[in-house]
N, C-alpha and C positions, 0 to 999 in steps of 0.2 A: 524393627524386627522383620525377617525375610516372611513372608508368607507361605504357605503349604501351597504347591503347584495344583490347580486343580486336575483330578481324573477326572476326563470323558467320557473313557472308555468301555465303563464299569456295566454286563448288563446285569439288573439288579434281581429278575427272576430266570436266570441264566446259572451258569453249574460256580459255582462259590471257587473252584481250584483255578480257574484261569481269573478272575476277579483278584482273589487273595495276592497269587503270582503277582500280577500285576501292580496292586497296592506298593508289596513291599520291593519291588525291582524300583518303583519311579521313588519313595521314601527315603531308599537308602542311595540311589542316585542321587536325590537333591541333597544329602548331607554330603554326600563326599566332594561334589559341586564345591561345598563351601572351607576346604581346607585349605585355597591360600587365603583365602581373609580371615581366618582365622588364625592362620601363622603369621599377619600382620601384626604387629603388636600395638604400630599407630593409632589404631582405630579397634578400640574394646568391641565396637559392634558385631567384629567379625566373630569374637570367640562365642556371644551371645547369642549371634545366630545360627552357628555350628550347633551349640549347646541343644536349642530350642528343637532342631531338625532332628537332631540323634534322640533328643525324647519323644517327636514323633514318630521314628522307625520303631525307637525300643515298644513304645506302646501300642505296635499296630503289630508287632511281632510278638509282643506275649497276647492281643486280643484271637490272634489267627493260630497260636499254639497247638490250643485243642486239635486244631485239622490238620495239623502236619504231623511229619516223621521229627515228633518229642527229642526222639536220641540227637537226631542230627540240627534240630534248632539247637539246641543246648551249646553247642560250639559257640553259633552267630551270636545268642545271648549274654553270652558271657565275654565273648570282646567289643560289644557294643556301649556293655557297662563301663569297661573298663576308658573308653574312651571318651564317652558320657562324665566320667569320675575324673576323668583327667581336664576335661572342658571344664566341669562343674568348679575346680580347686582355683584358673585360672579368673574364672569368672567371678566366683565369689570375695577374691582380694580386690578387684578392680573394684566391684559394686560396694564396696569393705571403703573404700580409700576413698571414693566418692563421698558415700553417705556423712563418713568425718567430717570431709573437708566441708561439704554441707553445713554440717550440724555446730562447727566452727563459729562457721558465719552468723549462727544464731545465739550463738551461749554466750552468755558474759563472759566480758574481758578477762574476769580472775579463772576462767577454765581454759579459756578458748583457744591458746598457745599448746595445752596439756593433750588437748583434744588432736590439732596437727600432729603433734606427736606420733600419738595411738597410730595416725595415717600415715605419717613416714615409717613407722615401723614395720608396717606392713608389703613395704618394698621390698625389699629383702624375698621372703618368702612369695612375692607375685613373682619378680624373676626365677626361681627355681622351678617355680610352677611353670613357668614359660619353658623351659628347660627343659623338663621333662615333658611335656605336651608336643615337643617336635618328633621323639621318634614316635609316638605313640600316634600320631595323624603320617604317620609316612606314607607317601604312594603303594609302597609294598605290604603294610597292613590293612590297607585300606582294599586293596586289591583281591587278598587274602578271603577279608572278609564279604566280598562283593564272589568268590568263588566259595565257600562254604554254603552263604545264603543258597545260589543256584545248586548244589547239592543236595539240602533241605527239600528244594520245590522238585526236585527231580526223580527222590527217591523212590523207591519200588510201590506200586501199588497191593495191597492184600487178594489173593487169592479169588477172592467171593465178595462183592459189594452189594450194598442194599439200595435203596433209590436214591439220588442224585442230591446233596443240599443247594439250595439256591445261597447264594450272596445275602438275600434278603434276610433268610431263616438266619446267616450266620449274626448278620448286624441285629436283628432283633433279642439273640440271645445273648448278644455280648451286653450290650445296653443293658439289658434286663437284670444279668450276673453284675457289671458295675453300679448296676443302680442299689441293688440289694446288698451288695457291698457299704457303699454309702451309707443308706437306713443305717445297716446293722451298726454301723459307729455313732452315728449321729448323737446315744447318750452322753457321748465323751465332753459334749459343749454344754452339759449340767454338771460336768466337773471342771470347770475353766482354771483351776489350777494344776492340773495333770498334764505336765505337758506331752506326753508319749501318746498317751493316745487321741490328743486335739492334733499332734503331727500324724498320727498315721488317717485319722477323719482328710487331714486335709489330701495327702495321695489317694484316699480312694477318690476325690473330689476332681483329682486332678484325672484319675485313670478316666472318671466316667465323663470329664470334657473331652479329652482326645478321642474318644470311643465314640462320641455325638458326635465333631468337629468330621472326623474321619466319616462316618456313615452317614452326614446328612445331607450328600446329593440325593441319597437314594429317597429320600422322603420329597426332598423339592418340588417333584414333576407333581404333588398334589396342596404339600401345606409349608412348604418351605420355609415362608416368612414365621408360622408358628413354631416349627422345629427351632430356627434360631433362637427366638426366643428362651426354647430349653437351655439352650447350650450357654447363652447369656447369665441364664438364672444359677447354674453352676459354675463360670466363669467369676460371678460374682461373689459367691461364698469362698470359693478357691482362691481367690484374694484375699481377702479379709483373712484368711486362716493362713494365707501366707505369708503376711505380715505379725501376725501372732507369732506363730515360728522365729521371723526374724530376730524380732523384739526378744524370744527364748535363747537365741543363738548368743545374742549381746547381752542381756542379762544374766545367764551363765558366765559366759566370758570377763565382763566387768566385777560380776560378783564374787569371782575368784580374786582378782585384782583385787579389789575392795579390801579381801578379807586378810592379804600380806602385808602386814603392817612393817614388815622389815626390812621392804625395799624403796630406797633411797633414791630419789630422781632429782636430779640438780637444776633439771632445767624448767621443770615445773612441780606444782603440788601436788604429787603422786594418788594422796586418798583425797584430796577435796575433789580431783577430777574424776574418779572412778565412783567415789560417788553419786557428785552429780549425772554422771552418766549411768549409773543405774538406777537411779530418782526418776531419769529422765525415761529409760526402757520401758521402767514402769508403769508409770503413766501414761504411755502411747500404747502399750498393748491392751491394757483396760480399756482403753477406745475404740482400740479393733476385733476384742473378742462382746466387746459391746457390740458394733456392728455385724459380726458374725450374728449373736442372738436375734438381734432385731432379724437377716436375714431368712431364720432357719423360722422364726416363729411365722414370717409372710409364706414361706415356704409351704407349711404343713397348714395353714390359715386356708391357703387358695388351691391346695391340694395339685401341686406338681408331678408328685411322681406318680399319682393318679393319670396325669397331663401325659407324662411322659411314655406309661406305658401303654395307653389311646393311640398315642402321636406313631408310634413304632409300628402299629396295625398287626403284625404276625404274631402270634404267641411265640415264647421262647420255646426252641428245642435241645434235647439232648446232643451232644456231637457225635456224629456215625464216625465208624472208625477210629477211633478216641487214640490218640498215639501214630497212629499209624498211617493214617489219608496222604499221601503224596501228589503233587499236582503232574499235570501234561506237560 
């Protein structure tokens, strides 16, 4: 997976509008960077790592929201999704087609043919997907949206301003807002059979690693190696609950299967395999939202987001200009 380019240039008790500029000009450079290897089809990694880039932009673009002109993000946000959605459908067949042909190799013989299957089937719809994923990465969209964003930063300042935010103030209250974000879901993992809300615990899990990942040069020059740490500790729940998901996505999916007893497969044992494959779902997500618990209980044991909001040093603030802040 490509890595986020590191900022330099960031200064951190310095005015937050040329910082922010700056974040999301080199974020959404590095994704666009990445649309011919993603229009490779040879090589899945490319579409993975488009994917992984455009959910860094999107994430550093709604964390930086607040401080801009709301109206005119609302454009950049909404074709970023859209192209995010269009990586995400290309991606999820491929890692779809894998995982089968994996799980193949492990099942007994009397499935394991049934199993390939499921993964041939999946062709079909990974090419459409492919299909549609070229005009939607075209240079002229991409372009588009690379002149929208600079619109956003450019937009008219308000009349009368109050004192200056720092970069610092913004990171510390975004952190703060996804951290409390987080908590507020966190009872969703004492109901482990709910899966809507164990799925939205896990994006707030995810919003509040990119949010650490993104802000933690600013902390390095004093505790750096402890900041990772944070971000570690949430990288590792955000697993575990991403795999829970999975595991939801194919048990759904199987369990519908399972339950048409009226469809006929010639080449293999249509219910003994969807059974076993959602025997099998089962069983592997009990293990990972086992692992979720165990993590959440070390979690609240050794008091992290105590950790976390120490580690941050500024209290959070309000955002000046709320709607309206345009950069230089």
């Amino acid at each position: 997976m490509a890595k986020a380019k590191p900022i330099t240039d960031i200064e951190p008790d310095g005015s937050a509008l040329d910082s922010i500029a700056l974040v999301l000009r080199t974020r959404l450079k590095e994704m666009c960077d990445l649309r011919e290897q993603a229009l490779n089809f040879d090589d899945p990694a490319g579409v993975h790592d488009m994917r992984v880039a455009s959910r860094r932009f999107r994430s550093a673009l709604k964390d930086f929201t607040p401080y801009l002109d709301t109206r005119r993000v609302r454009s950049s946000a909404r074709e970023i999704k859209l192209i995010a959605r269009a990586l995400g459908r290309v991606r999820d067949h491929d890692v779809a087609i894998l995982a089968l042909h994996e799980l193949a190799d492990e099942a007994p013989v009397e499935v394991a043919p049934g199993i390939r299957c499921f993964a041939a089937y999946r062709k079909a719809p990974l090419e459409e997907a492919r299909i549609k994923l070229a005009p939607v990465l075209s240079s002229e969209n991409l372009a588009q949206l690379q002149v929208r964003l600079e619109q956003a930063l450019h937009s008219g300042r308000p009349a009368t301003k109050n004192v200056e935010t720092t970069y610092r103030q913004v990171a510390s209250a975004t952190i703060a807002d996804r951290l409390t974000a987080f908590e507020d879901l966190s009872s969703s993992l004492y109901r482990p059979l709910k899966v809507k809300p164990l799925h939205k615990l896990r994006l707030a899990a995810k919003n509040l690693r990119y949010a650490m990942d993104l802000f933690e040069p600013i902390w390095m020059q004093t505790d750096g190696s402890s900041f990772k740490a944070f971000s570690k500790k949430v990288a590792a729940m955000q697993g575990s609950l991403g795999k829970v998901h999975d595991c939801d996505v194919w048990i759904d999916e199987f369990g519908e299967e399972a339950r048409d007893r009226t469809k006929v497969v010639v080449d293999f044992d249509h219910f003994a395999t969807t059974l076993w494959l959602l025997r099998h779902f089962v069983e592997v997500r009990g293990k990972h939202i086992s692992a979720a618990l165990r993590q959440w209980q070390e979690w609240e044991k050794e008091g992290w987001s105590a950790k976390i909001r120490r580690g941050t040093g500024v209290p959070p603030v309000v955002p000046m200009w709320h709607g309206h802040l345009a950069l230089r």
